[in-house]
N, C-alpha and C positions, 0 to 999 in steps of 0.2 A: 682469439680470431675476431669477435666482435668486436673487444674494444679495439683492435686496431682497425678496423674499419668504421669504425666511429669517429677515430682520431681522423684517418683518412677523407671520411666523408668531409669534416669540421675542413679541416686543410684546405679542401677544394672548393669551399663556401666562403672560406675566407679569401681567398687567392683570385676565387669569380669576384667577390666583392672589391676588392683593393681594383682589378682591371679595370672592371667597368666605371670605380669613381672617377681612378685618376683617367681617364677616358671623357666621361663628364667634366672633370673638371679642366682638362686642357680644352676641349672644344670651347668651352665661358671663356677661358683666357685668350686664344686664340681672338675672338671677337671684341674684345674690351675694348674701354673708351681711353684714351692717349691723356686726355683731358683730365677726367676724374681717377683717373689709375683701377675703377674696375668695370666689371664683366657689366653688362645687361640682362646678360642670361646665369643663368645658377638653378641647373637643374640636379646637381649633385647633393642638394640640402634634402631635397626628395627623397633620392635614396640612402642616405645616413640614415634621416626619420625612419624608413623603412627596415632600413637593418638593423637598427635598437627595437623592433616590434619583433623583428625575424630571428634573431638568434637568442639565446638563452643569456640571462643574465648577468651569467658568471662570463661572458665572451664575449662584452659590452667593450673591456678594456683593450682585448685583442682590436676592436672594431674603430675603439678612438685612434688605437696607435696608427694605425695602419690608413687609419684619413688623416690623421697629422702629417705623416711620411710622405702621403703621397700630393698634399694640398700645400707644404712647403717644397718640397722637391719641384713642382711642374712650375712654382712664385719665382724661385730661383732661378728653373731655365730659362722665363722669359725676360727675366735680367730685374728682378728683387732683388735685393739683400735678402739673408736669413732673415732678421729681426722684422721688418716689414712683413714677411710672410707667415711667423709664427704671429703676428699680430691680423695678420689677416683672416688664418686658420682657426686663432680662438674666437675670435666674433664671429666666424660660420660655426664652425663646430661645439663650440660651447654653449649657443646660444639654442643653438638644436637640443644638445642634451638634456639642457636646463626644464626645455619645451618637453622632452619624452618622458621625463620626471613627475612635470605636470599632470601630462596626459594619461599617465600609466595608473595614475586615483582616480582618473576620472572618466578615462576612454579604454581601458583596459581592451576589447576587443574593437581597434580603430574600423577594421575594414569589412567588419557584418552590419553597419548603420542602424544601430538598433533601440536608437534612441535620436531626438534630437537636441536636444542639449547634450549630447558628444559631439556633436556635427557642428554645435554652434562654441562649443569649448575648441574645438579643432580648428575653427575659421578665426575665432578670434584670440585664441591663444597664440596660433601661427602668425598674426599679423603684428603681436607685439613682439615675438619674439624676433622678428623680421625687422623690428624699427630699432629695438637693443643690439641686436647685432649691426646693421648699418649702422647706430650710433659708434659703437667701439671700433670699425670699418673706418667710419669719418675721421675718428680722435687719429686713429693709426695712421692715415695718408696726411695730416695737419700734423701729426707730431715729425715726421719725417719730409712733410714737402712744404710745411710751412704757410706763406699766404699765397704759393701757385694755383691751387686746388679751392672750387667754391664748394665746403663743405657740407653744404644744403644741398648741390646736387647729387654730392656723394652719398649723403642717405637717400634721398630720391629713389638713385639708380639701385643701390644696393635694395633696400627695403622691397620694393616692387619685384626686383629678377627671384630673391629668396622667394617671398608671398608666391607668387605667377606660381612657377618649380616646385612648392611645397604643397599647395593646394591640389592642382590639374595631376602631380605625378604620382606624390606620396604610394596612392591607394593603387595603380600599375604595380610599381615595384616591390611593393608590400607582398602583392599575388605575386609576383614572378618567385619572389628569395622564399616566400612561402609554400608553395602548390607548384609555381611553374608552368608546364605544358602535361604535364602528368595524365591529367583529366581531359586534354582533349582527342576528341575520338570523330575525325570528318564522319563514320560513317554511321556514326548517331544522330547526327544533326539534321533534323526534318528539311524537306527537299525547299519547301516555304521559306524556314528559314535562309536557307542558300542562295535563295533568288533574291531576298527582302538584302542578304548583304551586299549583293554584287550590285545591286541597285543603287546603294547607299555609296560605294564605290564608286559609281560612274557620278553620282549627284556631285560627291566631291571633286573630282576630276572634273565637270563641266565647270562647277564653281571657280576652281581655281582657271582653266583656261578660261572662261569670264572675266575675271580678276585680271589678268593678264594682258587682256586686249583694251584695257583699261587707260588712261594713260596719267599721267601724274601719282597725286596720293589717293586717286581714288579707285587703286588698285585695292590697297590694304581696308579700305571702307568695304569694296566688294565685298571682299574676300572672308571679312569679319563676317557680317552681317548675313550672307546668302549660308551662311556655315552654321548656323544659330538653327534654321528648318530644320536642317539634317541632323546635329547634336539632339536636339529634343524630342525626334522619331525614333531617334535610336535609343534613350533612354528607356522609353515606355515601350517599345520594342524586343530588345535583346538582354539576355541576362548578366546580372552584376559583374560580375567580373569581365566579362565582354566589353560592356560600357568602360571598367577603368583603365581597356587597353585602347578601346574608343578615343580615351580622354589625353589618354597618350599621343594618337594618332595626329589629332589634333591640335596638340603642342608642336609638334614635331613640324605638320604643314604650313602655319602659321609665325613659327622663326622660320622656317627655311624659303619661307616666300619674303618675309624682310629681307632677308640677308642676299636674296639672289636681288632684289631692286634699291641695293645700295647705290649703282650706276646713277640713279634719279636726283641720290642726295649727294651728287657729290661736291665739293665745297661749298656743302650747306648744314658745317656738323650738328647746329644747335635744333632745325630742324629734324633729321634725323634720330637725335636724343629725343625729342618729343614726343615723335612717330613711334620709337622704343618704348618708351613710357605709358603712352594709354597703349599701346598693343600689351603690355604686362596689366594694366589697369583692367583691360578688358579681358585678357586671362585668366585674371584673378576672380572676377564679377560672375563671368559663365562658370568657372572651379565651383564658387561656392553657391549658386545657384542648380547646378548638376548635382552638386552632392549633395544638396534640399531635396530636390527629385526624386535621387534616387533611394533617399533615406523613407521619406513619406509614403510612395511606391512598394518600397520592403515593409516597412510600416502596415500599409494597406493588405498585403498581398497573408501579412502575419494576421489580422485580423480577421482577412474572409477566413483564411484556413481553420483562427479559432475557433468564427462564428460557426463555419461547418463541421468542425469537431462535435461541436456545443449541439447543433443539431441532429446531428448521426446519434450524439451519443442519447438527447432525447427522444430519438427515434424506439433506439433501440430499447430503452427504459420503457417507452409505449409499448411495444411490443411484445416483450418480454416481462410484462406488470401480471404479477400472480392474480389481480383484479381484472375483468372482463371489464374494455374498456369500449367508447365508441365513440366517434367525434361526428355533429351533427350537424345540417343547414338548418336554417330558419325555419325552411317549409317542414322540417323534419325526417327529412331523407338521411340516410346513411353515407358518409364522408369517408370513413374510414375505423372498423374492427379492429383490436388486437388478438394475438395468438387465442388469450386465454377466451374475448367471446364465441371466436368462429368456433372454437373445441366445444364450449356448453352449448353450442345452437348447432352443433354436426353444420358448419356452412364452410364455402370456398371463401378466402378473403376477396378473391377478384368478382363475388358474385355479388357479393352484399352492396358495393358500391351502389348507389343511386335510388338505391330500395328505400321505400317506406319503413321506418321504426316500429311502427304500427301494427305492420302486417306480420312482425313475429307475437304478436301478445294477443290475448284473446279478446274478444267482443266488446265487452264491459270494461274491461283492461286499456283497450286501445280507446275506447271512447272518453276515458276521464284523463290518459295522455293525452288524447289529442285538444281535448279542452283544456286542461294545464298549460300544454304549449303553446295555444295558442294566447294565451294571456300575457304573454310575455313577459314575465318573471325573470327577474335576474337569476334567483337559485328556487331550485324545484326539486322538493322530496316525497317520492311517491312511487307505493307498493303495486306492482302488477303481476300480473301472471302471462309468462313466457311458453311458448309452445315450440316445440324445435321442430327439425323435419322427419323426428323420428315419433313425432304427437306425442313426447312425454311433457307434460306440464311442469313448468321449474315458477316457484315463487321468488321473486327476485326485487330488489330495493334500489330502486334508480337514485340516483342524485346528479342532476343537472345545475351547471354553472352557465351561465354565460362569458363566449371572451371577448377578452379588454382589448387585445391589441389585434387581432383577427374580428371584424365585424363578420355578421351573418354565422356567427359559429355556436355552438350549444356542447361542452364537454358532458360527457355523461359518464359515469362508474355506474356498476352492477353487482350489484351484495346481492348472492344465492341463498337466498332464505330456506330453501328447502335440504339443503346441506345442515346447515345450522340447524334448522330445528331437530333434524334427524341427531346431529351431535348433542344437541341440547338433550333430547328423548333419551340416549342413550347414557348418557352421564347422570341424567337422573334416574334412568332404571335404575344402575350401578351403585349409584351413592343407594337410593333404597334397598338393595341385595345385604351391602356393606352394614347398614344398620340394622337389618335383619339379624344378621348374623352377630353384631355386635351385641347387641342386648340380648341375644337369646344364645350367648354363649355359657357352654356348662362351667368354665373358667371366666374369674374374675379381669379383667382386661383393663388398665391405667394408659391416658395417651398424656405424655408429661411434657413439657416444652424441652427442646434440648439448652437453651440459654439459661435458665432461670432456675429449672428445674421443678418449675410447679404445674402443678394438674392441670391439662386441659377438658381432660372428657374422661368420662368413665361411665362402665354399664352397669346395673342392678346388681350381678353378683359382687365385682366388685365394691360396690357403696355399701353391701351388708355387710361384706366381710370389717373392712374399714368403718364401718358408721361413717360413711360419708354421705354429704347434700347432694346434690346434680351439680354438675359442675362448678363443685368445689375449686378456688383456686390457692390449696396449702401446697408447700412445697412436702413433695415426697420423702425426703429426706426427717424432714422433720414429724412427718407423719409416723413413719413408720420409726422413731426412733435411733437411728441410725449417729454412730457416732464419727466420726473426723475420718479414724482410719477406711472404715470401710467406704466409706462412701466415696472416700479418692479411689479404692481400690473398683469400685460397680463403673463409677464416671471414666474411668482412666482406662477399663473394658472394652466399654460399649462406644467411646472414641476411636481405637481403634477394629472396630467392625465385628468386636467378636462378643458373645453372648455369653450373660455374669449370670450366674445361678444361684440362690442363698435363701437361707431360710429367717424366718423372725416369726417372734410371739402373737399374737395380739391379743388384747383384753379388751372386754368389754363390760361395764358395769352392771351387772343384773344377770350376766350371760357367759358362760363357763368358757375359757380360754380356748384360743383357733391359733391352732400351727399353722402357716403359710409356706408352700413354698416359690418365689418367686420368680423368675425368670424376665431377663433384662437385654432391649437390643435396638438397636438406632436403626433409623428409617431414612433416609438421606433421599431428598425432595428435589427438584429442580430448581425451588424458590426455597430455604431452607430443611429443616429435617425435623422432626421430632424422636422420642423417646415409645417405646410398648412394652410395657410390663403384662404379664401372663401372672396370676395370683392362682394356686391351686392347695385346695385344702388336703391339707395332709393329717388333720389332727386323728383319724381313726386309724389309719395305718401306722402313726406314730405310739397310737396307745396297742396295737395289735404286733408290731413289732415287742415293744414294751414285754407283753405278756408274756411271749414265744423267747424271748428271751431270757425272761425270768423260770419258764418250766424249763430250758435250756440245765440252765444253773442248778435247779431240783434234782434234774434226771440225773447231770453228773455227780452230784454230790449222793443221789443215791446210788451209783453203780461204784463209787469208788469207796465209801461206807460202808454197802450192803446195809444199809437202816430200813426198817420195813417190818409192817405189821402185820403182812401177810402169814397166815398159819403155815401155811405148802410154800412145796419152789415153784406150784405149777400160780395158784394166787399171786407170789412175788412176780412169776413171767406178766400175770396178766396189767400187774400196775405196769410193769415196763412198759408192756404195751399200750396201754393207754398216753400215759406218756408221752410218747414218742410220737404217734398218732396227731396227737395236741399241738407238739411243735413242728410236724411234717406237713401236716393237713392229708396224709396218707389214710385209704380205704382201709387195709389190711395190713396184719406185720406177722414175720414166722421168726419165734426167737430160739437161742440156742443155750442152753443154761449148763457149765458145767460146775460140777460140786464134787470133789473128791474124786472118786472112781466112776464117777456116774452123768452121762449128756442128759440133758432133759430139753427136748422138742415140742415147741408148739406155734399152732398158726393159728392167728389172731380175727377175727373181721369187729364185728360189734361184740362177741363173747369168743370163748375158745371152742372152735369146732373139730379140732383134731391136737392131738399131744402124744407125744409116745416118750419111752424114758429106754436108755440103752446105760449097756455097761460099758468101760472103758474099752475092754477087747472086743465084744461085740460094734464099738461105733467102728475101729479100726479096722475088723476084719470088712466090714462093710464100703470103706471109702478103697479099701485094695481091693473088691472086688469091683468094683465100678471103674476105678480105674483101669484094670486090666480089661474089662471089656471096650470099654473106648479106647485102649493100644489095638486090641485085633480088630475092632472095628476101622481104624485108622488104614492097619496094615491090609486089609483087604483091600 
């Protein structure tokens, strides 16, 4: 459904376009000179131009065909030959295309004026291409009418009616086949404006009955000349597109006031031709002086807007500056606060205005600004003391410029000293808490660079474990002997965020070997990262494991043996016990010994303070009686 209504719409763009040429261009025919065999007028080049801006690229061809059709078809009616008209049609319509060619690298958007060297590619692009087409015009009416025709007036006339029609309309019909009426809306339009046009309305209407009451040629003189006030008011006037229907309007008055005072010229055609001639001459003149206007105008209108972009947005940068800002007169009055000073001084922005700088700082304070200032220094840096309305005292770092392009002005910033130094105090408690703790850590502590891998800092425990100087800068790796593998595998860890744990030797010459165990982890910084190693002695739990391990090994080999020197089985209990003791770290122990037919019991602390020795059926009748009692106890 849309693309048919695409194709649709296209149809009836083409179909408006084809009516309205060949429309134009019977009207030019219509009026032609008998003499030179063409028009005076050729306002149809206008809107070609316009229609190779207006339609889409690929619809170019539709758009030649369809002025070829209709620019030989209307040559023919009025009694052409074909071949004269297809010769007539190419030097209009080629010589345009040739032109949109041009203009489309160099004018891409003709009717925003946005430049002026597009305006001046456009005047004088149009003007040559307006003399090549009257040339190939000329060649055509000389190759067919021979020496009838004075071929210098046939470029003349051509050259001029194109120029006049390409310049004055182009930019009209560009808006119409472009925009249209779409956008206009009477009931938008300020009431000013509607009186400024009905006005401009009547100017022209008195103009032309002026003109009128004229008598000879110096109707067309009026008529020119009184029309030049009104053209120029209404430029700087009414809005661009306004003006190109303006310029329209104007075309339009100006042939149809010739043409109705042809009665004047009559058998006097050579006169007439003349009177045609600078009337396109002067067509042409006002086109490309209108569209200077209105280019300059836009121009203008694009740069306040920038300038006031430029300014709002410096506004608002003043304003909104994380710096307490102030802007100053000579005598040292307040000009204007931003956000961030009224906040540090609790003040109204509408209050400060006109106030003494002065009167916010204290006694001694205001006295060595006001002598500063008065000295008039280009730039001034100088510490005072601020008092707000809430009497808290702020130390504060002024720095005054003088401005260049504003006389009488004094820019001032305000560095809040007392913020600072409180953040200064506080960062240095902190760093002191930090190496507090660092040096007087019971664990060894390594700070290692994350690139390189080598020491930055290290505290006391550390440096004795390692034999290290103060801030030694060996690489870790090598310090601590570490070979290929492991050391991809600590780096390849602690890259990804997670904590490597491992142990190594270390010897020292003169000093009995220290197990380490070391623990590794990345610190990832705002401004890069370092490395923290945790260094903790393990050598005596490694030699106390060691032990307990080894009486581990004793015990079992004696319970699985039974090897033992003891005289009794209650002596045998009591080595167990010890023992067992040694590698539990246990108070007391109650052992249970059986031998044969016989338990033997005993509980343990520092010696044996109880033992007792059962027979096989007395242990057993013993565990069935306990038992039974815990079932009745249960079942109650």
């Amino acid at each position: 459904m849309l693309r048919y209504l695409n194709r649709r719409n296209k149809a009836f763009r083409l179909t408006e376009y084809t009516v309205l040429y060949a429309l134009l261009v019977g009207l030019a025919l219509y009026f032609r000179f008998e003499t030179e065999r063409v028009s005076p007028y050729w306002p149809a080049t206008g809107l070609l131009m316009a229609a190779l801006y207006a339609f889409e690229r690929k619809e170019h061809i539709h758009v030649i065909i369809l002025s070829y059709v209709a620019h030989i078809g209307l040559n023919v009616v009025v009694g052409y030959d074909v071949w004269i008209s297809f010769l007539f049609a190419t030097g209009n319509i080629a010589s345009t295309f040739a032109m949109y060619e041009y203009l489309r690298r160099t004018s891409p958007r003709l009717i925003e004026l946005d430049s002026i060297a597009s305006i001046v590619n456009f005047i004088v692009s149009g003007f040559i291409k307006s003399i090549v087409g009257a040339l190939f015009g000329a060649y055509a009416v000389w190759a067919v009418f021979g020496g009838e025709v004075n071929i210098f007036d046939v470029v003349q006339v051509w050259a001029l009616a194109e120029w006049s029609g390409l310049l004055l309309l182009t930019p009209a019909f560009l808006v119409y086949l472009t925009i249209g009426f779409r956008n206009f809306d009477p009931a938008t339009i300020p009431t000013k404006k509607i009186l400024e046009g009905v006005g401009l309305i009547v100017y022209f209407i008195f103009t032309i009955m002026l003109a009128q009451s004229q008598g000879g040629v110096e109707r067309e003189f009026f008529l020119k000349y009184l029309a030049i006030p009104g053209l120029i008011w209404a430029l700087f006037r009414f809005k661009l597109h306004t003006n190109y229907y303006l310029m329209l309007g104007l075309y339009v008055i100006l042939n149809l006031t010739m043409t109705e005072n042809l009665g004047i010229y009559a058998f006097r055609d050579e006169e007439y031709k003349n009177a045609i001639l600078e009337l396109n001459l002067f067509i042409s003149i006002i086109a490309s002086i209108s569209l200077f206007i209105l280019t300059s105008l836009r121009l203008q209108r694009q740069n306040l807007k920038d300038l006031e972009g430029s300014r709002q947005d410096l506004k608002d940068v003043f304003e909104n500056a994380p710096l307490p800002y102030v802007i100053l007169h000579t005598d040292g009055t307040i000009r204007y606060g931003n956000n961030e000073f009224c906040k540090m001084m609790d003040l109204d922005p509408h209050v400060i205005e006109g106030e003494k700088f002065s009167r916010f700082m204290s006694d001694a304070s205001a006295d060595r600004f006001t002598g500063a200032f008065e000295a008039g220094e280009e730039n001034i840096v100088l510490e005072v003391s601020l008092v707000n309305t809430k009497k808290q005292t702020l130390l504060g770092l002024l720095r005054l410029k003088r401005g260049k392009t504003e006389a009488g002005t004094y820019y001032c910033s305000i560095e809040n000293l007392s913020q600072k130094k409180i953040a200064q105090q506080a960062a240095r408690l902190a760093e002191e808490r930090f190496r507090y703790l660092f040096n007087n850590s019971p664990e060894g502590v390594l700070v290692v660079d994350s690139n390189d891998g080598s020491i930055i800092d290290s505290n006391r425990i550390a440096q004795r474990f390692l034999n290290l100087r103060f801030r030694s800068k060996l690489r870790l790796s090598k310090l601590l002997g570490l070979n290929t593998t492991r050391e991809n595998e600590l780096y390849s860890a602690i890259e990804k965020g997670e904590q490597y744990t491992f142990n190594v030797t270390f010897e020292h010459p003169d000093e009995p070997r220290v197990n380490l165990e070391i623990t590794g982890n990345r610190i990832v910084a705002e401004y890069g990262g370092f490395d923290v190693f945790l260094l903790r002695d393990v050598t005596h739990q490694k030699r106390n494991d060691r032990v307990k391990r080894l009486n581990r090994l004793r015990l079992e080999s004696m319970l699985r043996l039974r090897e033992s020197v003891a005289a009794t089985d209650l002596d045998f209990l009591q080595e167990i016990a010890s023992e067992t003791m040694k590698i539990s770290d246990a108070k007391e122990a109650v052992l249970f010994l059986h031998a044969e037919d016989t338990w033997q019991v005993a509980h343990f602390t520092g010696s044996i303070i109880l033992s007792s020795s059962f027979s096989e059926e007395e242990f057993r009748k013993s565990h069935i009686k306990e038992g039974g009692q815990e079932e009745r106890g249960e079942s109650h």
